[in-house]
Structure formats: C-alpha cells, structure tokens
DRENMARDREN-653207 format. One line per field, with one value per residue (C-alpha): residue number from 1; residue in three letters; chain; x, y, z negated. Coordinates in nm, 4 decimals, always signed. Layout:
<rs>
num = (NUM:...) .
residu = (ALA:...) .
chaine = (A:...) .
X = (X:...) .
Y = (Y:...) .
Z = (Z:...) .
</rs>
This chain:
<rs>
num = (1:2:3:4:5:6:7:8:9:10:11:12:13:14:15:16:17:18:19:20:21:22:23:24:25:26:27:28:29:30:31:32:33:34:35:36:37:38:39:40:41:42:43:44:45:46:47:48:49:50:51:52:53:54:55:56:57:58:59:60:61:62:63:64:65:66:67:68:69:70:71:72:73:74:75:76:77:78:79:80:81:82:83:84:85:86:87:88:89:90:91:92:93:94:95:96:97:98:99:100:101:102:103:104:105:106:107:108:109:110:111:112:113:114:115:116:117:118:119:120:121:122:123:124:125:126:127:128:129:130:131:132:133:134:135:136:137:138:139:140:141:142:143:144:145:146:147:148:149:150:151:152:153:154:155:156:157:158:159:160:161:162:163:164:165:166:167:168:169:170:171:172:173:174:175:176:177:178:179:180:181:182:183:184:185:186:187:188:189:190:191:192:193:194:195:196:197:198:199:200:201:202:203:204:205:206:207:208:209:210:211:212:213:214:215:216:217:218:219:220:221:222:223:224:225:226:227:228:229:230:231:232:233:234:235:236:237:238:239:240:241:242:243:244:245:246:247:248:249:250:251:252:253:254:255:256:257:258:259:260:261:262:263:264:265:266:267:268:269:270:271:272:273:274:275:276:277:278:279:280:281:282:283:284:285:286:287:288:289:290:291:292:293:294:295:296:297:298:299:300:301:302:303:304:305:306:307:308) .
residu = (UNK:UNK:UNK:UNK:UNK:UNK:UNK:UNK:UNK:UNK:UNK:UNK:UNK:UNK:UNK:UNK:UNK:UNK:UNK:UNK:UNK:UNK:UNK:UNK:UNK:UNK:UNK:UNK:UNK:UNK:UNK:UNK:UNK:UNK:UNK:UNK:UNK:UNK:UNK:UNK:UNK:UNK:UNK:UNK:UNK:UNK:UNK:UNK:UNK:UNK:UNK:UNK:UNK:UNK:UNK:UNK:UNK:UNK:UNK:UNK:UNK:UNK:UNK:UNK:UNK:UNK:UNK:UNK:UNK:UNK:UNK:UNK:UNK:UNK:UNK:UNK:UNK:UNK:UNK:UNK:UNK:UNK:UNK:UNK:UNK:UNK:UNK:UNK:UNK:UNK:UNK:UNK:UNK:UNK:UNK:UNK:UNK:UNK:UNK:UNK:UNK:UNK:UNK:UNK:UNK:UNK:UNK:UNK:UNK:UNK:UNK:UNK:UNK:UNK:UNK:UNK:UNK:UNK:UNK:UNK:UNK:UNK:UNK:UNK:UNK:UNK:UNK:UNK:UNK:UNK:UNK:UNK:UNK:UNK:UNK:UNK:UNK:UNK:UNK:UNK:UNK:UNK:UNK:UNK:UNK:UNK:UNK:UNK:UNK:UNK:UNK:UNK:UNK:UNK:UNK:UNK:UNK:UNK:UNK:UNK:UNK:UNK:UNK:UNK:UNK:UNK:UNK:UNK:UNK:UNK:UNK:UNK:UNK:UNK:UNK:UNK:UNK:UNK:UNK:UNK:UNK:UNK:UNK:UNK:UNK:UNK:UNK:UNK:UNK:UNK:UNK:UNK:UNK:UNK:UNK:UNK:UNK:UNK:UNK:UNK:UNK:UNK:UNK:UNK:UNK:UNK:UNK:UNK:UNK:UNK:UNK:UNK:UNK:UNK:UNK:UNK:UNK:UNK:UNK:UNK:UNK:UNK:UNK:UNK:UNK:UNK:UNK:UNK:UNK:UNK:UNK:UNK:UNK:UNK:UNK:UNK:UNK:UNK:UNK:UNK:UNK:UNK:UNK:UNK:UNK:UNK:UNK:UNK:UNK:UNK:UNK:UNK:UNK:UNK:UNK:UNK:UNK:UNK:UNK:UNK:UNK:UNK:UNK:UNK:UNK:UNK:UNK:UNK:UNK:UNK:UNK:UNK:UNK:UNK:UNK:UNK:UNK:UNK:UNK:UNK:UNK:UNK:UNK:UNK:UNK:UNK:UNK:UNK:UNK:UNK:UNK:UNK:UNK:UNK:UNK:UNK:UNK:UNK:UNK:UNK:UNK:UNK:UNK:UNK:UNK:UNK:UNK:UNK) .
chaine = (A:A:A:A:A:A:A:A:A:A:A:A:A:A:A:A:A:A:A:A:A:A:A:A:A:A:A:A:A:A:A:A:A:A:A:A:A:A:A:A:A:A:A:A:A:A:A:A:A:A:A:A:A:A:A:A:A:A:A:A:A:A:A:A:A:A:A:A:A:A:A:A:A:A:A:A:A:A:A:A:A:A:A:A:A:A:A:A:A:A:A:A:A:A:A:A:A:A:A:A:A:A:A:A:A:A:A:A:A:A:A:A:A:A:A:A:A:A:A:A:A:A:A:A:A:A:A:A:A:A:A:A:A:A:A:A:A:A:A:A:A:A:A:A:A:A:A:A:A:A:A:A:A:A:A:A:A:A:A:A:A:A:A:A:A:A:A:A:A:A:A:A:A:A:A:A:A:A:A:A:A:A:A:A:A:A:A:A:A:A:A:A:A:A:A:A:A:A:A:A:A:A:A:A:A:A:A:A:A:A:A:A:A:A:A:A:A:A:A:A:A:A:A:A:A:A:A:A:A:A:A:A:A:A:A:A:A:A:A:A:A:A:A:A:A:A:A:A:A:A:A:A:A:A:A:A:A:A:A:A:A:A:A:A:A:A:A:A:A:A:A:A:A:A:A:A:A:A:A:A:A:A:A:A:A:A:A:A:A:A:A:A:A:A:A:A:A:A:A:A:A:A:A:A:A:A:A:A) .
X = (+2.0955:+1.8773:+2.0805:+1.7885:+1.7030:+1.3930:+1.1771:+1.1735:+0.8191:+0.6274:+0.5504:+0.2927:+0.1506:+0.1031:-0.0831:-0.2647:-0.4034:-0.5678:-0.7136:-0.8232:-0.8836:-0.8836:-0.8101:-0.4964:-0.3796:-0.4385:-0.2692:+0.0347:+0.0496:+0.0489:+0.2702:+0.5251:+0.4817:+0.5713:+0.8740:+0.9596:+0.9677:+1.1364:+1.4125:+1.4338:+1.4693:+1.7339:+1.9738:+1.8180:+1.8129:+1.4497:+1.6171:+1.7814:+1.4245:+1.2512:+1.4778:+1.4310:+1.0396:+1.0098:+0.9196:+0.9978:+1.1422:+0.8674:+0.6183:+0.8537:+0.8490:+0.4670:+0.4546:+0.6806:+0.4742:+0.1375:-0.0402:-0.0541:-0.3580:-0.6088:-0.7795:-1.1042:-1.0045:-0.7528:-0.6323:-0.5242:-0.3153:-0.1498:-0.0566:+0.0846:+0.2664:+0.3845:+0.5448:+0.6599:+0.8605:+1.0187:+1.0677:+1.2739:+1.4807:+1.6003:+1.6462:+1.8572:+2.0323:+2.1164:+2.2295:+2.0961:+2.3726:+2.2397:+2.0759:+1.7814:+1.8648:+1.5786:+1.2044:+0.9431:+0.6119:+0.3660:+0.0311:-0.3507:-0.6156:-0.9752:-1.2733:-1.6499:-1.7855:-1.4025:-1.2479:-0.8674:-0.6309:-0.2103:+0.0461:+0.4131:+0.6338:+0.9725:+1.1548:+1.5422:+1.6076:+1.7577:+1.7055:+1.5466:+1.7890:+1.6143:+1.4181:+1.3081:+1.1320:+1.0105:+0.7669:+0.6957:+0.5854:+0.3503:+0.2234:+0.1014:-0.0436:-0.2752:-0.3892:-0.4486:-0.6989:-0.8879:-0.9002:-1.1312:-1.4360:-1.6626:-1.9485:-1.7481:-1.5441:-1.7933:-1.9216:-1.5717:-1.4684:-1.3292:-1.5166:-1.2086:-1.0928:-0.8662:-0.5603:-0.3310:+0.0694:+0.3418:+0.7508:+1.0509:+1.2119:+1.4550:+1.2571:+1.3042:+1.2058:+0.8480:+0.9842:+1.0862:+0.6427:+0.4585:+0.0757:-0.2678:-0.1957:-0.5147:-0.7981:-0.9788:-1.3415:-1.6629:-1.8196:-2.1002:-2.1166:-1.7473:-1.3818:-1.2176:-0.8347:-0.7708:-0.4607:-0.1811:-0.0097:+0.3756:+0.6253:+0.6132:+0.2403:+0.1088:+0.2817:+0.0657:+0.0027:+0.3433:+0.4492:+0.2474:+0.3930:+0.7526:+0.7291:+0.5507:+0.8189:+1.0914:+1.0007:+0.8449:+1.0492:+0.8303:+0.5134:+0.5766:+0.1490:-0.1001:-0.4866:-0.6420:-1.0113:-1.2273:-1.3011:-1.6184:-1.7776:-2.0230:-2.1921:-1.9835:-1.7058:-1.4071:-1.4948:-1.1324:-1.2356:-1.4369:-1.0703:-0.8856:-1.1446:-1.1549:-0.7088:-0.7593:-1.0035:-0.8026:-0.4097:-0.3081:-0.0642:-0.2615:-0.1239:-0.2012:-0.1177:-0.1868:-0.2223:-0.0126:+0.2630:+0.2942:+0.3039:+0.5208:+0.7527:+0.6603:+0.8593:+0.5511:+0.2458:-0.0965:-0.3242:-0.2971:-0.5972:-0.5812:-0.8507:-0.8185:-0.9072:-1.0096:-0.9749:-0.8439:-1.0416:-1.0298:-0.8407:-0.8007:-0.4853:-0.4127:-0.0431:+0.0608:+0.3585:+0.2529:-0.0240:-0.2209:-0.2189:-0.3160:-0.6094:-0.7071:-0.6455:-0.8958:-1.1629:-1.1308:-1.1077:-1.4175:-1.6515:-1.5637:-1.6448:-1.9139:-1.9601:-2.0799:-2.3631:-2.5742:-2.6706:-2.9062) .
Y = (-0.8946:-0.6760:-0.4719:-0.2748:-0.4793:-0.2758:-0.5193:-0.7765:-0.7415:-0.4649:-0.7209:-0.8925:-0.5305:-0.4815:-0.8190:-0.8890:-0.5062:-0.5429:-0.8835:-0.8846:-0.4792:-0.3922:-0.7711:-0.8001:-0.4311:-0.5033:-0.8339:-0.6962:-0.3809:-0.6882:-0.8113:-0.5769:-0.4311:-0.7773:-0.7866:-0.3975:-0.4827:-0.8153:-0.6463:-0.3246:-0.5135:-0.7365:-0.3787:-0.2787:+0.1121:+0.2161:+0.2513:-0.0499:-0.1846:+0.0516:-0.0303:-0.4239:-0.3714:-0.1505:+0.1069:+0.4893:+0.5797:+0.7532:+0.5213:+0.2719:+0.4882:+0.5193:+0.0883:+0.0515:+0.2908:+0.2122:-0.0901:-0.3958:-0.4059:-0.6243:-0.8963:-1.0272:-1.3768:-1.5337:-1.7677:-1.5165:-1.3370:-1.6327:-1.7013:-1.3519:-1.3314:-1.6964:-1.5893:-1.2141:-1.4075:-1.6308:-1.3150:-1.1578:-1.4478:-1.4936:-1.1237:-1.0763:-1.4142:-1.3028:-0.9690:-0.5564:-0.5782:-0.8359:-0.7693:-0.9392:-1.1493:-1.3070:-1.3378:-1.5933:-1.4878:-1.7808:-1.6652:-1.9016:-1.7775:-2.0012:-1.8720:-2.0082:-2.3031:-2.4727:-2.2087:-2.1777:-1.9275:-2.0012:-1.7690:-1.8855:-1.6587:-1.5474:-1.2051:-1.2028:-0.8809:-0.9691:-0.7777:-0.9345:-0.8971:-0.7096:-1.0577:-1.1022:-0.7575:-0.7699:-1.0845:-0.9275:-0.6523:-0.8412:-1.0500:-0.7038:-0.5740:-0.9101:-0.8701:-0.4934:-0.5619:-0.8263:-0.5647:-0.3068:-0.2739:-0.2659:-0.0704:+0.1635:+0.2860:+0.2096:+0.5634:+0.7052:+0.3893:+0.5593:+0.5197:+0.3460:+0.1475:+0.1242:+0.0133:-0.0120:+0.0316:+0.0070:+0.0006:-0.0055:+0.2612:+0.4510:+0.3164:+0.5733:+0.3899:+0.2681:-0.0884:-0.0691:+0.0122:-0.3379:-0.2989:-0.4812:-0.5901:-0.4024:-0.2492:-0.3720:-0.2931:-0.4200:-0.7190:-0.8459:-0.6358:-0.7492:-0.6172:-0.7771:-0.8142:-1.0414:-1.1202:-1.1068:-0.8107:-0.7985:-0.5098:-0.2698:-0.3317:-0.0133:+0.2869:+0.5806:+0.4965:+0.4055:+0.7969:+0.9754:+0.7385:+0.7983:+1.1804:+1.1119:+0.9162:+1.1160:+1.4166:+1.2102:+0.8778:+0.7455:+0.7421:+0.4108:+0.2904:+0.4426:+0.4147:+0.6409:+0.7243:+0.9819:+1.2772:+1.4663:+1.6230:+1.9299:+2.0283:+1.8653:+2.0199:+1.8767:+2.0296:+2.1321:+2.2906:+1.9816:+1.7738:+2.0661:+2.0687:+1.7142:+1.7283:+1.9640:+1.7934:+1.4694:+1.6092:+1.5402:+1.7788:+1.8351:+1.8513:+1.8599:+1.7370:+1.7970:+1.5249:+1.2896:+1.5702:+1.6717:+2.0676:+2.1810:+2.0257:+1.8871:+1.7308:+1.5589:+1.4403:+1.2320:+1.3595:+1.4289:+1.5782:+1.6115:+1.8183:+1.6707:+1.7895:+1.7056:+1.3270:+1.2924:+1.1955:+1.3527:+1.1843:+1.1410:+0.9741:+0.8971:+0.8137:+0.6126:+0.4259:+0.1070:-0.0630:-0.1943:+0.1757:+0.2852:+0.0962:+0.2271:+0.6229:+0.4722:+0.3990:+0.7256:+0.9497:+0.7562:+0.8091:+1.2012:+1.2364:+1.1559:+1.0545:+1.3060:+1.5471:+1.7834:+2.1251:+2.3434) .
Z = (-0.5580:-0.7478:-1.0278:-1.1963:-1.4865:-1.5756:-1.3167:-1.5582:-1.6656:-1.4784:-1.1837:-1.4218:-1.5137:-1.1077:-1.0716:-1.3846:-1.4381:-1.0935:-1.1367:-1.5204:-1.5516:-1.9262:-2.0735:-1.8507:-1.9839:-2.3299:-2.3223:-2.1794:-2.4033:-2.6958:-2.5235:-2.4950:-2.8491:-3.0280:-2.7712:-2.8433:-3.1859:-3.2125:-2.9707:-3.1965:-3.5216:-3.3445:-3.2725:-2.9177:-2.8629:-2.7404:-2.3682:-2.3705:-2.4274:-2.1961:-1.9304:-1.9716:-1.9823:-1.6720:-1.9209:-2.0821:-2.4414:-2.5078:-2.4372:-2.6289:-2.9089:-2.9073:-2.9094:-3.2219:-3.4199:-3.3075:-3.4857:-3.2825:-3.0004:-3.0885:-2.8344:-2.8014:-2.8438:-3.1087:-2.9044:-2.6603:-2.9197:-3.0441:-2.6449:-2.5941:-2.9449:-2.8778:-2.5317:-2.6454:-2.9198:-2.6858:-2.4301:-2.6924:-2.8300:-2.4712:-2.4028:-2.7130:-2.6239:-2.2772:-2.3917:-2.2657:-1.9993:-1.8107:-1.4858:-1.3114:-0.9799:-0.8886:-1.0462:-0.9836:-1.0656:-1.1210:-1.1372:-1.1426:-1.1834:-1.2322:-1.1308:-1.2250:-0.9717:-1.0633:-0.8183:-0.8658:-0.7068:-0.7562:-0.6348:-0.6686:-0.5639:-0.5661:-0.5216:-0.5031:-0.4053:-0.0893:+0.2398:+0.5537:+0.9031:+1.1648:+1.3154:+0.9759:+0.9784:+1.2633:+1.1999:+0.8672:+1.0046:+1.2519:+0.9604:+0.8257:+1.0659:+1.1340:+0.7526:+0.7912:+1.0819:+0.8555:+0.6361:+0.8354:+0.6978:+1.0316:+0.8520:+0.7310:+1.0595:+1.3722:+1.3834:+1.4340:+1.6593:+1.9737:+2.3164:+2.4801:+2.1527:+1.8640:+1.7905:+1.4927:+1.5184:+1.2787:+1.3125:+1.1141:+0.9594:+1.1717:+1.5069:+1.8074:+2.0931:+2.2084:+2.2057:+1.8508:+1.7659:+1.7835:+1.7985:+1.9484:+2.3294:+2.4638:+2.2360:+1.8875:+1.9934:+1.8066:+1.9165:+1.7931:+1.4795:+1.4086:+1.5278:+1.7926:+1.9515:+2.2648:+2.1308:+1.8001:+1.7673:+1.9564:+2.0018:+2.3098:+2.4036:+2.3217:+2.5256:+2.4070:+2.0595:+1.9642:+2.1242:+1.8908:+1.6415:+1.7085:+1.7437:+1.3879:+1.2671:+1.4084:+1.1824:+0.8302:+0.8301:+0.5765:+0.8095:+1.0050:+1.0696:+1.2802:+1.3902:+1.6272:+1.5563:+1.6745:+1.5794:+1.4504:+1.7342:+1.7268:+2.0455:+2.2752:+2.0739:+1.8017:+1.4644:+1.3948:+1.0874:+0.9267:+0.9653:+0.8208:+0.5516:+0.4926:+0.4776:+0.2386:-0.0264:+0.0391:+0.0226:+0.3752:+0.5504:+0.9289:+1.2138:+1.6077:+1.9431:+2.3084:+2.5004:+2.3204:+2.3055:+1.9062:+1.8892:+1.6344:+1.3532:+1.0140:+0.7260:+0.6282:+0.8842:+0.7750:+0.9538:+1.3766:+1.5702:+1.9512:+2.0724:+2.4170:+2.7554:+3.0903:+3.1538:+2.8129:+2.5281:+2.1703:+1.9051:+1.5204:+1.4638:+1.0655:+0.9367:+0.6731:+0.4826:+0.5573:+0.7765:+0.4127:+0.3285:+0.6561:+0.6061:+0.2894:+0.4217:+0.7377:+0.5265:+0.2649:+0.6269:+0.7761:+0.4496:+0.4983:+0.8471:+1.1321:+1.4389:+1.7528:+1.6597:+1.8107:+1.7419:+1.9498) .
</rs>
C-alpha cells in the first residue's frame, strides 16, 4: 500500500507538463491554487495541503497569496475551477489523515486528423515478486532499443556490435544481467537484434556490469560503444573531458577487469589491447535513461580519426 499521501496530484504534473508544455503547467498551477485555497479556508495548515498536493509550504504559501493564473481559454478555467472545487470538497470530506492506496490516472489526448491517444492506468503501490521483475525488466529493455536513434550513434557503433544490459538491484551473478542474445548491429540503415532480450546471454557485458553494480547499486543498465580514436590511439583525455562538461564520475577497465573502486560509476573506458578491442561502456539507473545518456555521450564524441 502506498502511505505517502503527497502523490495525490503530482502524477498529472509528470504527464500533462510533458505533453501540453506551458498550457498543461498553467492549468495545474490553477488548479492547485483554487484547491490550496478552498482547503485553507476549510482549516488545512499549508503542510497538510502541501503534503496532499505533492507540494512544499513555501510554494503553498506563494499559491494562496498570488492572484489566480489566468488561461487562454474560459472554458478551460471553468473546467479546472469546476474540478479543483470538487478536489477539495472530497479532500476535506475524507479528512488530512487519510492516505492514498491506489491512483488511476486516465489520460486522452486528441490530436488533429481525429488522432486520439488514452492511457488508463493504475498504480497501487504494490511491489512486483522477483518473476514479475524480471519480465518488466525485459519489457524495458525492448522499448529502450526502439528508442536508439540510429543517426545519432552509428559513428560510435562498435566494430563487433552493441548490446544493451540491465538487472535488478542487488544482482551479483551474470545470470541475474538479461541482455541481447548476440549483437544489435545496423542493417540497412536501421538497428538490428536476432532475437528478444533473456537473462544470462551476455557473459562479458553483464561482468563489467556487475563489478559496476557491485560498487554504485543504483547503476543497473549498460551499452558499450566505442571510443574516440586518434591515430590509431583512444583519446583518453576527450572522454575525461567530455565526463567533465557532462557530470559523469570516469572510470576505467582492463580488459573487462574494473581497476579501482568507486561509490559512483557513469562512465567506463577500456583502452584495450592486443586482440581486444577498445570500449566505451556508459551506466545508468535504468535502460530508458541509459538511452538518453547514449545519445547526450554520442553528440560529444566521434568516431576514429586521423592525424598525420
């Protein structure tokens, strides 16, 4: 069950910010204004409030003196004040003690060319057993790789293939890292796997990720790309110069072996060696994010130059 109340409303500021922009955060600033008010006039403290909005006291404080936000459109304002004064007669119904169990957030959205997009969905703060992780975490990864951006990665593509892997917190073992059976190359101008991604398929990238893991338990996703090379050469300082404009602790490994111990690893460069090709590897929180951190890294470095 979840038992922090302050979830109530911050879900729609995730989904509708993103999707509307500036319209969806007005609206909801409205929004929680008329309900800050009706809720304050009704006895609420401001962190009683704040806490049932997914809020602060300050910014609580700054809604119940500011003036109310204006829309574009009228009948938009008499929506949100129509469903902020029903928000607070059932908050102040239900009572500031009570905690939220379960939301359903219903979402549709209509696009131009009669295009409609619906999302039911429901989040009851249960947690999923260990099978139910494990085909979530598959799930994942298959929507990560439709998420590469071809154009944007093929120059740092390695020569023997990519291949993304992600595990479960507290993982130790090679078995517990699923990944790509085989290599995602480019095929025709687009990415390619043989087949979906399973558990224990990918010995050498699910190492490094375990040694990663081991020492920064957050880091559970991994893609190995390759590295900028300069006359036949890594440029170790471009990736320590590219961790350092983007934030990332660095890090390095021989052979697969990582040298050293961190509390906190994003970026991993093996230099490589004979019979063993360079690598990039990036670490992330989750395989979405990984994907996001791939295609930041890629716009900062290139491919294999040379210099005479």
């Amino acid at each position: 069950m979840m038992n922090n109340s302050s979830v109530i409303l911050n879900k729609y500021v995730d989904i509708h910010t993103s999707m509307l922009g500036e319209v969806g955060g007005k609206w909801l600033d409205r929004l929680h204004q008329h309900v800050a008010k009706d809720l304050r006039g009704k006895g609420w403290s401001q962190n009683e409030i704040a806490e049932k909005l997914g809020s602060t006291q300050s910014t609580i404080s700054r809604h119940l003196q500011k003036p109310t936000i204006s829309l574009s459109a009228s009948a938009d304002e008499a929506m949100v004040d129509s469903w902020a004064s029903e928000l607070s007669q059932a908050l102040s119904s239900i009572g500031s003690e009570a905690n939220v169990v379960r939301q359903r957030l219903i979402v549709e959205l209509q696009f131009t060319g009669n295009q409609t997009l619906r999302f039911d969905k429901t989040l009851t703060g249960l947690n999923l057993d260990s099978g139910q992780m494990e085909r979530a975490l598959l799930r994942r990864l298959e929507w990560a790789i439709g998420r590469l951006d071809v154009n944007r990665i093929k120059h740092i593509l390695p020569a023997v293939g990519m291949n993304i892997a992600s595990c479960t917190k507290g993982a130790r073992e090679t078995q517990d890292v699923a990944a790509f059976p085989g290599r995602i190359a480019i095929v025709n101008g687009k990415l390619r796997h043989h087949e979906t991604p399973a558990f224990g398929v990918s010995n050498h990238l699910a190492s490094i990720l375990i040694q990663a893991h081991t020492m920064n338990e957050a880091k559970t996703s991994i893609i190995n790309l390759r590295p900028e090379i300069t006359s036949e050469k890594v440029n170790v300082d471009k990736v320590k110069q590219m961790c350092d404009q983007l934030g990332y602790s660095f890090a390095t490994c021989n052979k697969g072996n990582l040298i050293g111990s961190h509390s906190k690893i994003d970026v991993i460069l093996d230099e490589g060696g004979y019979g063993w090709e360079p690598s990039l590897y990036i670490l992330a929180h989750n395989p979405l994010e990984l994907i996001d951190r791939t295609h930041q890294i890629a716009a900062q470095i290139g491919g294999v130059t040379n210099e005479n």
